[in-house]
C-alpha angles and dihedrals in degrees: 000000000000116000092325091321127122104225128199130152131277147159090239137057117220139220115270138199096204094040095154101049094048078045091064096030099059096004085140094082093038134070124213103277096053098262130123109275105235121201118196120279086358124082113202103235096230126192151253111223121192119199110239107223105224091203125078110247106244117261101229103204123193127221114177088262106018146046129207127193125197139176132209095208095092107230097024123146122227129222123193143186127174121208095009094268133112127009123320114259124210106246119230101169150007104303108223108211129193094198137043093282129200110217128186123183146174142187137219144190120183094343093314109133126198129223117274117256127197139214139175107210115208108220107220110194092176096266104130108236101252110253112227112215115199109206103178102266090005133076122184126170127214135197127205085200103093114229095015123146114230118225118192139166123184126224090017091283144118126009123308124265132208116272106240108162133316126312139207114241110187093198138037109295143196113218133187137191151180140166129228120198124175091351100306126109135222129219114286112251118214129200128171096214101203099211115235117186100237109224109213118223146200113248127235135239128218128191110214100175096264098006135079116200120182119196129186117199082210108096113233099004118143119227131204134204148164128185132237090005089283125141124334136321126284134203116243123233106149136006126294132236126221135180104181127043099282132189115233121211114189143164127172125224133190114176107339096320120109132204129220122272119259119179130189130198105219120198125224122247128157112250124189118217103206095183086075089062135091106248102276137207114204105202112236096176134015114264145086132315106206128210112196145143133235126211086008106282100143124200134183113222126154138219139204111209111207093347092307125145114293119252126198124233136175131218122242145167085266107060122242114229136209114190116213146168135237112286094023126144131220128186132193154205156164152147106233122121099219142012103203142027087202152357086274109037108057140120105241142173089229142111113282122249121254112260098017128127114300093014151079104183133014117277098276078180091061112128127238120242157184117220123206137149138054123333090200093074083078093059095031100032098200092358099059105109111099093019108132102162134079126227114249105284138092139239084032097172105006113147089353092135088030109163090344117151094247112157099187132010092176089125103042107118121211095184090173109132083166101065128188128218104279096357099151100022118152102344104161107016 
């Protein structure tokens, strides 16, 4: 450091302000007329030297409608333009803009002045940008702002036109877009849409027992059915049911085009949908199914034996027993949102632990079971088909069959797509 100057070296020497000064300061290795002085057969390695603001350079920051500029060097003065154009300005206050805005500032302190910092605004009126969706051979263009007209222009030519619905480009395309809403415009969105010629084709049926589901690899096609060559087409949203052997015409269509027909003879065969069931526990061998709790987190559920009335019972440290025979069947429910806080404290159906509360050895009474429904009868009680979404908690089912007898578990249904920490830890084990 050299008189408030960062030096390194360097092969030129640069223009400075405060010449002189560096001249006397450092005039050994200068001539006078500021060169390098040269010996023979030596060259006097000379320096750069970089002047170190003493000021922070301002932080611009951007709002939509407002900018704001700071400094970190207290007692700095700012100094502002916008567009880089005209004198700079001292700011005083957020400065409110109607347009994307340029700004450049800087700050100074006795006579110190900071490096200039730059920064492009964006201007945001409330009008949503247009997305530009690229479908292959189809572009369409969408607004989050209600009631707003769509402008567009494609290949960067020509004026905008309204936006009226979507278009069919046969190469690939630039397209731009903006929306306009009580006289005030958006930012203009821009998409190159590669085209990609779309191949229709024919869907596909498939026979599940007592359900019919019909699929289409072209992505948004429409496709269209009827069943043992009756009535009209339909167009198809879910699956169907059948419960007779049924004959399945379809075709698929996507924008005018039409696909051939297929069609499909499925046979009818029962099938059970377990996830519309209570759980459900099918007796194997005569005993006891025990409800009870570990580490004393107690919990009310009820059951229906035999689709008997339900019954409510409580875990506890001392479990609570049902006796039952073989080929039984008991059903449950509840409307807790977990059964457990962790792997250790739960209330299970399963056999105790040896050495816990209320018990010496495991239940060597303890029933044998199938398991089979929905789990979510426990967290919805009646309300519980279609729910695939656990309350906010954690460790929902964890050790909740923890040592049962349980023999197979191949129709149990866990529907849950919204999953908790820990919400099926340990179940069984």
């Amino acid at each position: 450091m050299i008189g408030g100057y960062h030096v390194s070296y360097n092969n030129v020497f640069p223009d400075i302000p405060d010449l002189e000064y560096i001249k006397t300061t450092i005039g050994c290795a200068l001539d006078e007329n500021g060169d390098p002085f040269r010996f023979s057969n030596i060259n006097v390695l000379y320096f750069s030297l970089e002047k170190i603001p003493l000021v922070a350079a301002p932080a611009i920051t951007c709002d939509g409608q407002e900018v704001t500029i700071t400094c970190d060097t207290t007692g700095a003065d700012i100094y502002y333009r916008m567009n880089q154009t005209g004198t700079y300005i001292q700011y005083t206050a957020p400065i409110s803009i109607n347009a994307d805005t340029t700004f450049e500032a800087y700050a100074q302190l006795n006579g110190d002045k900071s490096k200039t910092t730059t920064e492009f605004c964006m201007y945001d009126n409330g009008i949503a940008t247009p997305v530009i969706t690229c479908d292959g051979e189809y572009v369409s263009i969408a607004c989050a702002t209600t009631d707003a007209t769509l402008y567009y222009r494609l290949n960067e030519t020509g004026t905008f036109s309204e936006y009226s619905d979507s278009f069919e480009i046969n190469t690939t395309t630039v397209v731009e877009a903006y929306a306009e809403s009580d006289g005030q415009t958006g930012h203009t969105a821009k998409e190159t849409c590669v085209y990609s010629p779309i191949v229709l084709t024919a869907p596909t049926i498939l026979c599940n027992g007592d359900q019919i589901t019909i699929t289409c690899n072209t992505a948004n096609a429409e496709i269209y059915y009827r069943l043992n060559q009756q009535g009209s087409y339909t167009i198809y949203t879910t699956p169907i049911s059948i419960l007779q052997d049924t004959f399945v015409e379809a075709y698929s269509s996507y924008r005018g085009r039409v696909s051939s027909v297929i069609n499909e003879t499925c046979e009818y065969s029962p099938v059970h949908h377990y996830e519309n069931d209570y759980l459900t526990f099918r007796i194997r061998t005569a005993g006891n199914v025990y409800w009870r709790a570990n580490g004393s987190l107690t919990k009310t559920i009820e059951y229906s034996l035999n689709d008997g009335t339900w019954t409510s019972i409580t875990s506890a440290a001392t479990p609570i027993a049902i006796a039952v025979a073989a080929n039984d069947v008991i059903k449950f429910r509840g409307s807790n949102a977990t059964y457990a806080t962790s792997k250790s404290a739960y209330s299970g159906f399963g056999q105790g632990e040896a050495g816990t509360s209320g018990q010496s050895s495991y239940d060597n009474d303890a029933a044998e079971f199938d398991i089979e429904g929905n789990v979510m009868s426990l967290v919805y009680g009646d309300n519980f088909v279609g729910q695939t979404v656990f309350n906010g908690s954690t460790y929902n089912f964890c050790s909740i069959f923890k040592k049962a007898k349980c023999i197979s578990a191949e129709n149990l249904i866990l529907p849950a797509l919204t999953l908790r920490e820990y919400c099926y830890r340990a179940m069984f084990s």
